[in-house]
Backbone as a chain_set.jsonl record, in Angstrom:
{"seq": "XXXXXXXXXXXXXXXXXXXXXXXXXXXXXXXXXXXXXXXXXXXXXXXXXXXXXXXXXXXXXXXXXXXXXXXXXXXXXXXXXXXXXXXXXX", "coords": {"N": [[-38.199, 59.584, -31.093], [-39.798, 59.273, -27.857], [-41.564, 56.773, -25.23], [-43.225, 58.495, -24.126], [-43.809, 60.258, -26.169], [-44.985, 58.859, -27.935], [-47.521, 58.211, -26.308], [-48.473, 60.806, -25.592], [-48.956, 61.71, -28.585], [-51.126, 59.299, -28.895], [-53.137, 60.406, -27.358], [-53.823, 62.859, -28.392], [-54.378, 62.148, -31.125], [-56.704, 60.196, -30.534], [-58.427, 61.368, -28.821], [-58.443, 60.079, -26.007], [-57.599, 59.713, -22.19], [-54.586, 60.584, -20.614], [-53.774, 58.06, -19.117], [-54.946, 56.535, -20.43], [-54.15, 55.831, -22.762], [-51.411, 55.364, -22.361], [-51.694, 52.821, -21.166], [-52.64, 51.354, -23.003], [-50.658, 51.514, -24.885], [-49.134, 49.96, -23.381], [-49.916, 47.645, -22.683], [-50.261, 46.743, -25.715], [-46.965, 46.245, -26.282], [-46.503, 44.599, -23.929], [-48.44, 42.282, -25.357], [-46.972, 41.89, -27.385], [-44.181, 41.106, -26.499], [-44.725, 38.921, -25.107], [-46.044, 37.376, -27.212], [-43.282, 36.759, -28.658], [-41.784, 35.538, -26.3], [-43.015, 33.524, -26.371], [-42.029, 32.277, -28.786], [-43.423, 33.276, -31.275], [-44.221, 34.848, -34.122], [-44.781, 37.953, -34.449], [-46.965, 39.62, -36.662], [-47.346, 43.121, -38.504], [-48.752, 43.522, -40.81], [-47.6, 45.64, -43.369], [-46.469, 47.198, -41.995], [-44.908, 45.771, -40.322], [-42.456, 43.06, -39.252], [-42.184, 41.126, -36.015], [-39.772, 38.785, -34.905], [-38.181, 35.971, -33.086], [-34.956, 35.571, -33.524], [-32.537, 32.769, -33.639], [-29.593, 33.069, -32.373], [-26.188, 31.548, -32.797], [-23.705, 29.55, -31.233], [-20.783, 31.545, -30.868], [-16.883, 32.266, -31.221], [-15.672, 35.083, -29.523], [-13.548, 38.241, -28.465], [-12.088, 39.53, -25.766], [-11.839, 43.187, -25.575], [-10.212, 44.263, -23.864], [-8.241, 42.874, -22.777], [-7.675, 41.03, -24.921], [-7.947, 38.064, -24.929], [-9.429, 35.502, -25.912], [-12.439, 34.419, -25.983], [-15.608, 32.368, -25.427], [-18.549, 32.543, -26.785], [-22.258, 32.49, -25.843], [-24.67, 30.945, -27.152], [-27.984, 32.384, -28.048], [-31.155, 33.226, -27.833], [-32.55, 36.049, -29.848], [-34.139, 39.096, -30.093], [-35.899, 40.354, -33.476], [-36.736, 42.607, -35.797], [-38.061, 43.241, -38.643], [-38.69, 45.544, -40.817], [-41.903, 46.193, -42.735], [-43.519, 46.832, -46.325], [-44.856, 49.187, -46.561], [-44.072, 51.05, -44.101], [-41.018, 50.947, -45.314], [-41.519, 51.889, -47.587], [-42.109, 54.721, -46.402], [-39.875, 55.907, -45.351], [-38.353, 56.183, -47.344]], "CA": [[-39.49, 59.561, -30.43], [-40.055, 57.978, -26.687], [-42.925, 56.474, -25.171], [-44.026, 59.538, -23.544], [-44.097, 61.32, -27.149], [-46.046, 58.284, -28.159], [-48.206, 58.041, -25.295], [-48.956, 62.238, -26.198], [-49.808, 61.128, -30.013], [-52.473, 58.677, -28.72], [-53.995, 61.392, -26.239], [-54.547, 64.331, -29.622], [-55.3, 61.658, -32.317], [-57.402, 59.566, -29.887], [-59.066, 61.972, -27.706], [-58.276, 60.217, -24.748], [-56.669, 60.174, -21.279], [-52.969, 59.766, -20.834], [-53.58, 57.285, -18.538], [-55.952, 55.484, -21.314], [-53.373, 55.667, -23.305], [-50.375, 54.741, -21.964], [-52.557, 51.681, -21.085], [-53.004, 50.661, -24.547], [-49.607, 51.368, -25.558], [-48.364, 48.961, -22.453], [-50.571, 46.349, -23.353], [-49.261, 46.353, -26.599], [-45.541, 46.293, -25.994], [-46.578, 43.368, -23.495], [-48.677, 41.381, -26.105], [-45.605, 41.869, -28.229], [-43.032, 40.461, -25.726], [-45.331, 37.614, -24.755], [-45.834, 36.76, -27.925], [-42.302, 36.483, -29.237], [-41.924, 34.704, -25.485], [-43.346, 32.082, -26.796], [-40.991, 31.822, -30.019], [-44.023, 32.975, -32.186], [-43.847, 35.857, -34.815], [-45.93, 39.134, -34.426], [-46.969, 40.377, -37.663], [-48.281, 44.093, -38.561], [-48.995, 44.217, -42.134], [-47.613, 46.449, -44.172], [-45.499, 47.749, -40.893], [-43.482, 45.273, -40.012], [-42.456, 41.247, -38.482], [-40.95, 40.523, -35.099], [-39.369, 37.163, -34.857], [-37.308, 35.6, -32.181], [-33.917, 34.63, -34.264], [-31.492, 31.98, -33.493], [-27.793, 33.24, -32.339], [-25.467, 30.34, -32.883], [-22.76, 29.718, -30.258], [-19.56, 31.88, -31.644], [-15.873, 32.838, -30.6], [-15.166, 36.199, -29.199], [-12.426, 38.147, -28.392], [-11.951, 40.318, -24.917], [-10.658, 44.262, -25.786], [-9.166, 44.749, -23.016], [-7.17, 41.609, -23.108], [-7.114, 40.266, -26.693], [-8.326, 36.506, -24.846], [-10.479, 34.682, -26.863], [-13.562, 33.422, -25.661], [-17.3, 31.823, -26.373], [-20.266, 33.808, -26.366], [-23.111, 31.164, -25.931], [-25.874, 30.58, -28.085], [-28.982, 32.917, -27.535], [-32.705, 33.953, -28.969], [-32.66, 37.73, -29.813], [-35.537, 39.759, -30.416], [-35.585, 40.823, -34.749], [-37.647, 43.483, -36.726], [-38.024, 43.344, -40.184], [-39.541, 46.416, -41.379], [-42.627, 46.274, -44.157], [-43.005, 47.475, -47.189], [-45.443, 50.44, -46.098], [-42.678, 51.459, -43.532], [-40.039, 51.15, -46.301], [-41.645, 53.58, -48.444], [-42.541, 55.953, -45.39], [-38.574, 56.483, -44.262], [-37.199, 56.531, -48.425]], "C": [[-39.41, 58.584, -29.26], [-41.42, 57.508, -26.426], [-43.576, 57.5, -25.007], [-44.564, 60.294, -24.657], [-45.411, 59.855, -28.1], [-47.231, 58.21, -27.888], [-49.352, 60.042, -25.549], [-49.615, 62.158, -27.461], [-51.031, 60.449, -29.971], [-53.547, 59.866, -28.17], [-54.639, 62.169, -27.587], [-54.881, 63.455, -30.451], [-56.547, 61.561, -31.701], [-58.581, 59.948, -29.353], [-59.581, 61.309, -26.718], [-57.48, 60.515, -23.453], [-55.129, 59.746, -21.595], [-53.192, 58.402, -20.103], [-54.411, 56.075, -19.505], [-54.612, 54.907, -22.223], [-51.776, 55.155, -23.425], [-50.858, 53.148, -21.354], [-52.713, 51.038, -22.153], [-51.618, 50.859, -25.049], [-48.666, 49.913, -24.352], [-48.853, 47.68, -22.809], [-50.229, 45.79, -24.619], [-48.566, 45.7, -26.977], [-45.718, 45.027, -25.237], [-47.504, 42.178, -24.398], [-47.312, 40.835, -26.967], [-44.87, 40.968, -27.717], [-43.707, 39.216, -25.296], [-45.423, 36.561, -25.828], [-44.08, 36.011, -28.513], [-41.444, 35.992, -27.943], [-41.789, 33.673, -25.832], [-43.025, 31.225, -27.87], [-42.731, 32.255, -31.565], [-43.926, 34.262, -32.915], [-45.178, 36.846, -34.635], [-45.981, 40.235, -35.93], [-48.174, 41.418, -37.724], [-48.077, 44.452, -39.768], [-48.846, 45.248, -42.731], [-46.106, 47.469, -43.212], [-44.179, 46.986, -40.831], [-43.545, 43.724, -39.753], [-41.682, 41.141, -37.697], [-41.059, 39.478, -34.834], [-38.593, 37.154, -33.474], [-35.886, 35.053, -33.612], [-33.343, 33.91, -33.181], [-30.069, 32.295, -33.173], [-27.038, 31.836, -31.706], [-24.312, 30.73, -31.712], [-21.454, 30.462, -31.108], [-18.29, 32.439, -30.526], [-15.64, 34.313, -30.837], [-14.22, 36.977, -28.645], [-12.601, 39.42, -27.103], [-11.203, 41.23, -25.214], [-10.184, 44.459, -25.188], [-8.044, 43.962, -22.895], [-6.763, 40.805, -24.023], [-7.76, 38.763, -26.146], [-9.629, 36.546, -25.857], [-11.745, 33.84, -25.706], [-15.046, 33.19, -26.113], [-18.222, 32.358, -25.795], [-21.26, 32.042, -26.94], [-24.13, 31.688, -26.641], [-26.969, 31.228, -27.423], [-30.223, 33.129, -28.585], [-32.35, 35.528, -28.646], [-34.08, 38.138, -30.646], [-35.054, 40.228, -32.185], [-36.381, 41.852, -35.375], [-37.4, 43.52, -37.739], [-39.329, 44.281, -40.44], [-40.826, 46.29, -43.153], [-42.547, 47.194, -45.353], [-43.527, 49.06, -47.127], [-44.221, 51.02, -45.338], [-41.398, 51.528, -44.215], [-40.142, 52.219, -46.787], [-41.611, 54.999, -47.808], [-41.048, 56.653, -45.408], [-37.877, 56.482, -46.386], [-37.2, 58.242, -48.493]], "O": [[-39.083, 57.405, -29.398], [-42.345, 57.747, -27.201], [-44.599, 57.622, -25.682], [-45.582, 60.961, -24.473], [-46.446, 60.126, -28.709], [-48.101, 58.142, -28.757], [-50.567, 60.225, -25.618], [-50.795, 62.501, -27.521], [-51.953, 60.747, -30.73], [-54.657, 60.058, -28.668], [-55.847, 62.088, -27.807], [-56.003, 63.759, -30.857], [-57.453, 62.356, -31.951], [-59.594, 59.25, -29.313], [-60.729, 61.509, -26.32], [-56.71, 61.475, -23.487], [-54.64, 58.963, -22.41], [-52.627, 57.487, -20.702], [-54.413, 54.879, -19.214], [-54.232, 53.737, -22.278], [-51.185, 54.689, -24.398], [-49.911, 52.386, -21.163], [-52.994, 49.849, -22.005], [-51.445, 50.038, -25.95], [-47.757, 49.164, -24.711], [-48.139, 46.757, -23.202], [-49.935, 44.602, -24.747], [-48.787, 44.757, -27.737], [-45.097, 44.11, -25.775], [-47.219, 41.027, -24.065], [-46.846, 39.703, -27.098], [-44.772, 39.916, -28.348], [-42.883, 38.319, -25.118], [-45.113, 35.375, -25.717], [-43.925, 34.803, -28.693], [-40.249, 35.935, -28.231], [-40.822, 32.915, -25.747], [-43.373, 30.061, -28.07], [-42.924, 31.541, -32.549], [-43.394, 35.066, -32.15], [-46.35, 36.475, -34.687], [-45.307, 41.235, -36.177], [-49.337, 41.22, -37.374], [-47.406, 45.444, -40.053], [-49.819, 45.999, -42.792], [-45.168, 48.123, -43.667], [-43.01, 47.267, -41.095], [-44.59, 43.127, -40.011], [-40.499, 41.039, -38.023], [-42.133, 38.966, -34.519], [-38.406, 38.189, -32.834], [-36.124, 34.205, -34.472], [-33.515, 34.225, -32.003], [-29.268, 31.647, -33.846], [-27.202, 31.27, -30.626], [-24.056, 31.878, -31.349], [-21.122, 29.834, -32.114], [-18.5, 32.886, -29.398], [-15.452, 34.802, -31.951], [-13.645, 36.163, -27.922], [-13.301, 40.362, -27.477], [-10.006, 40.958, -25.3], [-9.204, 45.088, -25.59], [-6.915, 44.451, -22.919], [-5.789, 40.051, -24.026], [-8.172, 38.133, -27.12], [-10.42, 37.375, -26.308], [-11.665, 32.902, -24.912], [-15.557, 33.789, -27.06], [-18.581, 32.57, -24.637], [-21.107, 31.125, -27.747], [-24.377, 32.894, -26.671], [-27.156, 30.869, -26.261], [-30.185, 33.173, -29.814], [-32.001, 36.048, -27.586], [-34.756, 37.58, -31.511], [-33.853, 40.471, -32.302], [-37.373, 41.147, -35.191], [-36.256, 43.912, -37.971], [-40.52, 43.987, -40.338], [-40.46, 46.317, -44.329], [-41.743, 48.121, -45.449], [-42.841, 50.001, -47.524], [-43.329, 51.487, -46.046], [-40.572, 52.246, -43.651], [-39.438, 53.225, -46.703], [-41.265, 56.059, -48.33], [-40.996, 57.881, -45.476], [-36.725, 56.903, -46.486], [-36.418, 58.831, -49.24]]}, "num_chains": 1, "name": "protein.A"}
C-alpha cells in the first residue's frame, strides 16, 4: 500500500476531498517526524510505538574492498508494532 492508496481510503471511508485528505495524512506523517525530532515517543494504542533508538558507534567492513572501517554512532527511527496490529497480520 502507498500513500496515494492511503490517501484513496480516506476519500471512500471519509467522504472527503483528496486534497482534504492527503492533508490530514501529511500532517500526520509530519506530527510523527517532529515528534520523534525531538527524541520523544509517538504512541498509537493498540497499533503501535515509534521511538528514536540509539545506534552505538560499530566496525564495518567495505565489500568491495574487505577494509575495515567505523560507522558512527546515529538515532534511527523504530516501530514496534501493538498488540491489535499483531493479531491483525497472524
Amino acid at each position: 500500500m502507498t500513500k496515494d492508496n492511503l490517501i484513496d481510503t480516506l476519500v471512500k471511508k471519509m467522504g472527503i476531498s483528496k486534497g482534504q485528505a492527503s492533508e490530514y495524512l501529511s500532517v500526520l506523517l509530519e506530527e510523527i517526524t517532529k515528534a520523534l525530532s525531538r527524541g520523544e515517543e509517538v504512541v498509537l494504542t493498540g497499533f503501535g510505538k515509534f521511538k528514536v533508538a540509539q545506534r552505538k558507534e560499530r566496525e564495518g567492513r567495505n565489500p568491495k574492498t574487505g577494509q575495515t572501517l567505523k560507522i558512527a554512532a546515529k538515532n534511527a527511527p523504530v516501530f514496534k508494532a501493538g498488540s491489535v496490529l499483531k493479531d491483525a497480520v497472524k
